[in-house]
N, C-alpha and C positions, 0 to 999 in steps of 0.2 A: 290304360293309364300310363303306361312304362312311354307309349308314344307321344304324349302330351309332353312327358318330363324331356324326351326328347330335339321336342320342337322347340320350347320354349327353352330351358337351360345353354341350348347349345347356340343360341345367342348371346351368350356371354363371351363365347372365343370367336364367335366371328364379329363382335363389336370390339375385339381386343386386336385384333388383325387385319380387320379392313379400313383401318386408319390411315393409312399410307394414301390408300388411293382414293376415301370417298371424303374424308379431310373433316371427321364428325365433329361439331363442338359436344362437352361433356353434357350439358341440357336436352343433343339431340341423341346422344348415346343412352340418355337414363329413357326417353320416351321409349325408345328402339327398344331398349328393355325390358320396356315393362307394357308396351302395346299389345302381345300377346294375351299378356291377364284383363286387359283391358276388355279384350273379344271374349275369352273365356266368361267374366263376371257380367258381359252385357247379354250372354245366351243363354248361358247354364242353366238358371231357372225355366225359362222358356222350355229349352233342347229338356228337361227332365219333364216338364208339364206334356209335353207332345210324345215322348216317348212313354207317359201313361195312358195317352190317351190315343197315341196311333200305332204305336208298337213300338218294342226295343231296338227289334234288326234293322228293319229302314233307318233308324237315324242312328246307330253306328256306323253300319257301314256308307251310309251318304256322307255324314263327319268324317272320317277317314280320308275315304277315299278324294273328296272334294277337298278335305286341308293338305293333301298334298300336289295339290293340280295350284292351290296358291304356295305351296312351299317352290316348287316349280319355276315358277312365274317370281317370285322372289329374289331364286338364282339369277336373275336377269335384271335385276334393278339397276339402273343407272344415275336413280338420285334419293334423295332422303325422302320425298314424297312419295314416291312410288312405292321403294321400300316399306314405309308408313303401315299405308294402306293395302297392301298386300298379307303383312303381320296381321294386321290388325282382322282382314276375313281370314287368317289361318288360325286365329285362336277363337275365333266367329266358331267354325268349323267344326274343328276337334274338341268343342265346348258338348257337341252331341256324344259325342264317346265317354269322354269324360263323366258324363251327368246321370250316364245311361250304363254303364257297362258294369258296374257292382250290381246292380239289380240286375241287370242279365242273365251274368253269372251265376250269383247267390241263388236264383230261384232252380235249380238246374240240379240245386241238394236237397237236402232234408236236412231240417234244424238238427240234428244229431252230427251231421260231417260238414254243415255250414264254414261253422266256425276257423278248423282247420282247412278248408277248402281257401278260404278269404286269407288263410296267415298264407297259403303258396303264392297268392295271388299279389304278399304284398315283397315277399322275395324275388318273385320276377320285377317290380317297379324297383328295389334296388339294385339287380342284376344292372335294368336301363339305365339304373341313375350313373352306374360304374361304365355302361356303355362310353359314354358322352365323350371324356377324358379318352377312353381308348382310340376311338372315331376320330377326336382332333389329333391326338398322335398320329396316326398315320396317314390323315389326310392332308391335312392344315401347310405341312411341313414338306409337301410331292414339291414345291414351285412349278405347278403350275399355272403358263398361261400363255394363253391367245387372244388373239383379236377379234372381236367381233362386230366389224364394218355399221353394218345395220342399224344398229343402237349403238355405236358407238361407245362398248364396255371393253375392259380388259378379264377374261373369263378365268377367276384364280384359283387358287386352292379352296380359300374361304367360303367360295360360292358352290363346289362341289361338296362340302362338307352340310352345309346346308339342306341339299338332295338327298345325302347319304342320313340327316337327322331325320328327313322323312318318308324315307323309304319302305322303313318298319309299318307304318302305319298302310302304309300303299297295299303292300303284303300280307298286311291283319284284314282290311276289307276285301281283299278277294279273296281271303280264304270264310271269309263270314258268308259271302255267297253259299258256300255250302254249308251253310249249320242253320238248326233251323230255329223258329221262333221260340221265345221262352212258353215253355208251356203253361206255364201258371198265368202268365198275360192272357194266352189262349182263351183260355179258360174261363177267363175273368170275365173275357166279353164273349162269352156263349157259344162257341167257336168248337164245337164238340169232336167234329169230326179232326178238324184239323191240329185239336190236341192229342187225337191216337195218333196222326199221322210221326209227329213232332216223338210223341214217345216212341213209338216203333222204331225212328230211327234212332234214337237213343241206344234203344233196345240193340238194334242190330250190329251198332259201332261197339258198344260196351260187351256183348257177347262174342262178336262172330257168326252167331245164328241167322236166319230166312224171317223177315217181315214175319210171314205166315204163320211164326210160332209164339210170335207176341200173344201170352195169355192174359191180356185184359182188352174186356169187350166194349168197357162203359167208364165214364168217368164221373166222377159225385163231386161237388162244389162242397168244398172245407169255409167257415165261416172267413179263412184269411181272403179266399177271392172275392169276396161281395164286400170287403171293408170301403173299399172306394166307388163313390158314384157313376156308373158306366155313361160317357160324356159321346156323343155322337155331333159332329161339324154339319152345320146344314151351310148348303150356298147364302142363306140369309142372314146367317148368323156372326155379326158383329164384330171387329177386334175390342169392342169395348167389352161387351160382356164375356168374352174368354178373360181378360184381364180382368174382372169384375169376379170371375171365379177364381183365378189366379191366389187374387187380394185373399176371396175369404177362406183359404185356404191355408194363407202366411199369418193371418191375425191372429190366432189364439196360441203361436210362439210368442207373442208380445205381451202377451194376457201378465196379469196381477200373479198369478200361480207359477209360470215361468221367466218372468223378468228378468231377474237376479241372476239365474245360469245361463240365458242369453246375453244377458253384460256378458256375465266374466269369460264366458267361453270364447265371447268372441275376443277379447282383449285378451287373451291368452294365444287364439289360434292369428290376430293381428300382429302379435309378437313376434309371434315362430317364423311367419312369411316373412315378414317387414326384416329382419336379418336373416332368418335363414337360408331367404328366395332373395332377397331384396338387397342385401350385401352380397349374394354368392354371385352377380350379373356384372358385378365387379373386377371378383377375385381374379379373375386368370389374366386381364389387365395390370393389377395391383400388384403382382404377383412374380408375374414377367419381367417389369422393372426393376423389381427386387433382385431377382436374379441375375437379372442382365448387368447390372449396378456390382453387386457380388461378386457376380466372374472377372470384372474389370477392376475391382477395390478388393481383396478377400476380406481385409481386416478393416473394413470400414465399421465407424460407431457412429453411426446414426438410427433413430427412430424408423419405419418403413412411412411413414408419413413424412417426414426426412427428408427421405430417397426420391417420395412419388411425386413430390413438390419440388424436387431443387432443379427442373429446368424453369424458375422464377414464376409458375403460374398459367405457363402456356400450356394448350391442349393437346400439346403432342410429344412424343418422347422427348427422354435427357437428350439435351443437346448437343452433349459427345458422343451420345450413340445414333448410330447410324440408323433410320427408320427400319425397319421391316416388318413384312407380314408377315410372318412366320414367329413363333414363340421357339422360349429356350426349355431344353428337354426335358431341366429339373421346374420346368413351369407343368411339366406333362405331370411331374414322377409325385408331385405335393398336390393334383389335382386328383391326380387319382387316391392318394393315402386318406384323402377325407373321405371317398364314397366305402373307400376298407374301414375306414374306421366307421363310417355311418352302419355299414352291412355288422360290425362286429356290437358296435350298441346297440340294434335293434336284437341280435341273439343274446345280450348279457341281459338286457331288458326282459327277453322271455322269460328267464331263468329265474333272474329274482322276483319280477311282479308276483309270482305268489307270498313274499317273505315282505314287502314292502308296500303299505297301500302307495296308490297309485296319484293322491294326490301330494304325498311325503314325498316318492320319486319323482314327481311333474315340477317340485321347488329344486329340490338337489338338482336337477339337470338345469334349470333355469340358471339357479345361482350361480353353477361351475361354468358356465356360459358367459354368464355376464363377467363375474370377475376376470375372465381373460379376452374380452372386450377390451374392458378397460386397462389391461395388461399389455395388452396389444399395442395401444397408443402410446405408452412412455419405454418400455422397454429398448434399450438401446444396443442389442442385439439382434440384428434383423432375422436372423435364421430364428431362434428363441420366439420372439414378434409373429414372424409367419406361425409357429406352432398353435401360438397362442391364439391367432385368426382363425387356422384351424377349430379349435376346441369350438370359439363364440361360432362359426357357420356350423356347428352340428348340433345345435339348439333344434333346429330342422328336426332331429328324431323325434322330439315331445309331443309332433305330431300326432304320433301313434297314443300316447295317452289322453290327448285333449278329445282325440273322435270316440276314445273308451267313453270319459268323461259324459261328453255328450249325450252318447248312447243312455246312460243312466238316468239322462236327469228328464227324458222325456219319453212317452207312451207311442206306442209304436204306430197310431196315427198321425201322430206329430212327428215323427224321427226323421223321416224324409225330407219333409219341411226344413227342419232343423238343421240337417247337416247342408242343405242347400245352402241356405242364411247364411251361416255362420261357418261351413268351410269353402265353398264357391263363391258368396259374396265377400265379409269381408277378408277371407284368407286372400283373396287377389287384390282388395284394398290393400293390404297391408302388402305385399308384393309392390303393387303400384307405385306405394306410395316411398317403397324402401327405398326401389330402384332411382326416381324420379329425387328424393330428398340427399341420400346419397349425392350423386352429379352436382347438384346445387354446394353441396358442399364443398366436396373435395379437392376443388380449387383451391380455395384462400382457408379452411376449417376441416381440413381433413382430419384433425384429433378430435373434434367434435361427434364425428360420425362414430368412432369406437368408443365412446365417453358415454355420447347416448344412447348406444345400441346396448351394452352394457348395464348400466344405471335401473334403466326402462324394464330389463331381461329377468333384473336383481330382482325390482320393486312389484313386478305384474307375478313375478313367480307364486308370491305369496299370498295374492289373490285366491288362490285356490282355497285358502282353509277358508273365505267367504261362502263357498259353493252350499247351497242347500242338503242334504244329506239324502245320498243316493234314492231314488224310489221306484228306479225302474231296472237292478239290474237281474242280474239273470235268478238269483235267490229267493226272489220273491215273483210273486202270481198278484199284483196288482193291477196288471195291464189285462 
């Protein structure tokens, strides 16, 4: 997961940098942006249905390693189409890791160390998210560049930054060559032998011990492997009727029983995207200026809307400043203090979630959010402004309580379903649609975008006291 956030986010500084040379308008910078989720929300469902039905490890490590052979091929673009569609099969790609790699993992425990297994796993996706920031510091900034006759590009920093976002991922799939199947999939499909095999080696990494002493001979089927229909692909067998299973599969999220927490959830987790992902494809852009603007004015009073607007509405830097591809270092040093501060809200979060239900904390972070959204846009203090941009993109952590949220409000043959839906589908809508609405704006309505990212932030927070009341969490034996 930490490799997704890499691929995708770290298109936000190489669309803030490759200006100079590839000459974006704002309409094709928002696509650029958000073409990845694009790929992401058109496989994800899919990439999770085949990795039920053909296995986990082929289709992470095929996602992996195939989205970085288009991250590759990316580096080399020479124009906005190519670029396009190259994004576009890297989030294709890495939608199978994505869709696939929590159940991977989680099966690998025992509901007893689950839990805490899945909280290391979401420490490392913030580690990556702080990655991104450090990666453009030191890369973005080499100036380099050559020629490359051929295709006729100029090979720069930007484009090896790129390489460097997916390399993690290059590195994850060959090391999954050697690990082996989930066992519990194994198992599922009958697979007896090749479930000792799978434990043994378990056995023998976790110990240090000789295969040979793995003391279990046999393995018994627990009621959780047989929950799902065991689906076999014949040559004759239809794309219509695997979507036909697909379908009946996603219907009874929709049902009269679940309606209501599939609204809200989803307009809650359309929120979090739509600024958290959807404004942050901006920021290091928005940001730059600001700073650039700054070191050249110290004591200027303008809005950062102001700032980002006073070359008249044109698509390319202030007009006094001299283009470049490379950002200023306090663009690096306020890129990175959000992921410290995302990393340090998601531990104040641990802390209190015992002392504070969880949908009282899912408004307080909304609200605090929004109000400095809107804070954002009139404050006439640009450094103050930026903080304030700060707070509204770390809306992004509520995340973590909308997929608690989720978890509750459905049985655990729906759950999967569920988080598909409404965090793979529309959590990339609302990414989509942030990125793509944004650009539209930010021309001639740049106070707009902080007005109604805001407003929206305020008014969806409170949605939550609609939610049905909990019935599936862990306190009860309903499921």
């Amino acid at each position: 997961m930490g490799n997704t956030y890499l691929e995708l986010a770290g298109m936000a500084y190489v669309l803030a940098v490759s200006q100079c040379e590839m000459n974006w308008t704002l309409s094709q910078r928002g696509i650029l942006g958000s073409i990845g989720f694009i790929g992401l929300m058109a496989s994800c469902h899919l990439c999770g249905f085949l990795a039920d039905t053909t296995g986990r490890k082929r289709i992470i490590i095929g996602g992996l390693l195939s989205g970085f052979m288009c991250t590759i091929l990316s580096s080399f673009s020479n124009s906005f189409e190519v670029l396009l569609i190259l994004r576009l099969c890297n989030g294709i790609c890495i939608s199978g890791a994505l869709a696939t790699i929590y159940a991977y993992f989680g099966e690998f425990f025992t509901s007893k160390n689950r839990d805490r297994a899945m909280l290391r796993v979401s420490i490392v996706y913030g580690g990556a998210a702080l990655l991104v920031p450090i990666l453009a510091a030191l890369i973005i900034n080499l100036n380099m560049n050559f020629h490359i006759p051929v295709i006729n590009i100029q090979y720069k920093s930007w484009r090896l930054f790129m390489v460097a976002c997916g390399l993690p991922g290059f590195i994850c799939g060959l090391i999954f060559l050697s690990f082996p199947e989930s066992p519990k999939y194994l198992l599922s499909t009958d697979k007896q032998e090749e479930t000792l095999n799978a434990l043994r080696m378990i056995y023998c990494i976790n110990t240090g011990k000789d295969a040979s002493t793995f003391p279990v001979l046999e393995i018994l089927k627990d009621p959780d492997t047989t929950m799902a229909p065991k689906i076999v692909f014949h040559k004759t067998q239809s794309l219509r009727s695997i979507a036909k299973f697909m379908w009946i599969q996603t219907v009874p999220v929709f049902s009269k029983e679940y309606i209501r927490a599939t609204v809200i959830a989803s307009l809650l987790i359309f929120v979090v995207h739509s600024s958290g992902v959807g404004l942050y494809m901006w920021f290091p852009e928005i940001l730059n200026k600001v700073m650039r603007q700054l070191n050249e004015s110290p004591n200027i009073d303008a809005t950062i809307c102001g700032i980002y607007n006073s070359d008249g509405g044109n698509n390319t830097l202030h007009t006094t400043l001299e283009c470049k591809d490379t950002l200023e270092w306090s663009t690096y040093k306020y890129s990175i203090l959000l992921k410290v501060i995302s990393l340090a809200a998601y531990t104040m979060y641990a802390v209190l979630i015992s002392y504070i239900p969880k949908g009282v904390f899912l408004c307080i972070i909304f609200t605090i959010c929004g109000l400095a959204g809107i804070g954002a846009a009139f404050v006439k203090i640009p450094l103050l402004a930026i903080y304030f941009y700060l707070a509204l993109l770390s809306c992004g952590t509520a995340l973590k309580f909308v997929t608690a949220i989720v978890s509750e409000q459905y049985p655990t043959k729906l759950r999967a379903m569920a988080f598909s839906i409404i965090i793979c589908i529309i959590g990339n809508i609302g990414a989509i649609f942030g990125s793509n609405f944004i650009g539209l704006l930010l021309k001639n309505h740049c106070d707009m975008v902080f007005y109604l990212s805001g407003a929206t932030a305020i008014i969806v927070g409170f949605t939550v006291f609609l939610l049905p009341k909990p019935k599936f969490n862990s306190s009860t034996n309903k499921e």
